[in-house]
N, C-alpha and C positions, 0 to 999 in steps of 0.2 A: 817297756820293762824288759821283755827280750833280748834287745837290740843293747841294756845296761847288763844283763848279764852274760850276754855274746861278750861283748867289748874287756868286761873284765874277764873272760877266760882266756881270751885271744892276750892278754898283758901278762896274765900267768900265768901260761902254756911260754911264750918268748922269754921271761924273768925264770922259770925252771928248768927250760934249756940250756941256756947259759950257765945256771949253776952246775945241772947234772954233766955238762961236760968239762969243767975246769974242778969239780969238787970231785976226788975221787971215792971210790966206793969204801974204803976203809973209812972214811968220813963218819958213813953212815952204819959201820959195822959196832961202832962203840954205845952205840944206845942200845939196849936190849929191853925190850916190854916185858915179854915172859919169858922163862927157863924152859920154860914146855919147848917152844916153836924153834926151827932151827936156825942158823946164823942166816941164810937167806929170806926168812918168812921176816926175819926182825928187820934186815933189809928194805926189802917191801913195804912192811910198815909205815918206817920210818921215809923211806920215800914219800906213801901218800898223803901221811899228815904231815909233810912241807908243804905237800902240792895245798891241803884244803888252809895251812898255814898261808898260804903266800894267795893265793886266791881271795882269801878274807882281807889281806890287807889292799890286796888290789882293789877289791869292791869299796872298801871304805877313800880310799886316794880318791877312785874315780868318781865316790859320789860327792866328795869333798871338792876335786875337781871341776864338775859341772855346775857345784853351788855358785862356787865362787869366781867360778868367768865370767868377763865380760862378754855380752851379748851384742851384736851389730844391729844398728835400729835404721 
């Protein structure tokens, strides 16, 4: 089970690098959660909940993935 949730952080750590260098930060300056926090804190934010966005999908590929390989016998 470690070794499933190692593997998908390692695919969504690679899939958010990729993005956070080719998307740039005005990207993520147009979403605002709250008026309270300031243009960087929404930043942040909106960063992390891509990362746990894109981590969830990764989890579900990968477990999707291992169902349905073929195995060597």
């Amino acid at each position: 089970m470690i070794d499933f949730f190692k593997n998908s952080f390692i695919w969504a750590s690679s899939i958010l690098s990729a993005i956070f260098t080719f998307v740039p930060e005005s990207f993520f300056e147009k979403y605002k959660f709250s008026s309270n926090f300031s243009d960087e804190k929404n930043i942040i934010i909106a960063r992390l909940l891509s990362f746990v966005i894109i981590f969830i999908f990764t989890m579900v590929f990968y477990k999707l993935y291992l169902h349905f390989r073929k195995s060597v016998k």
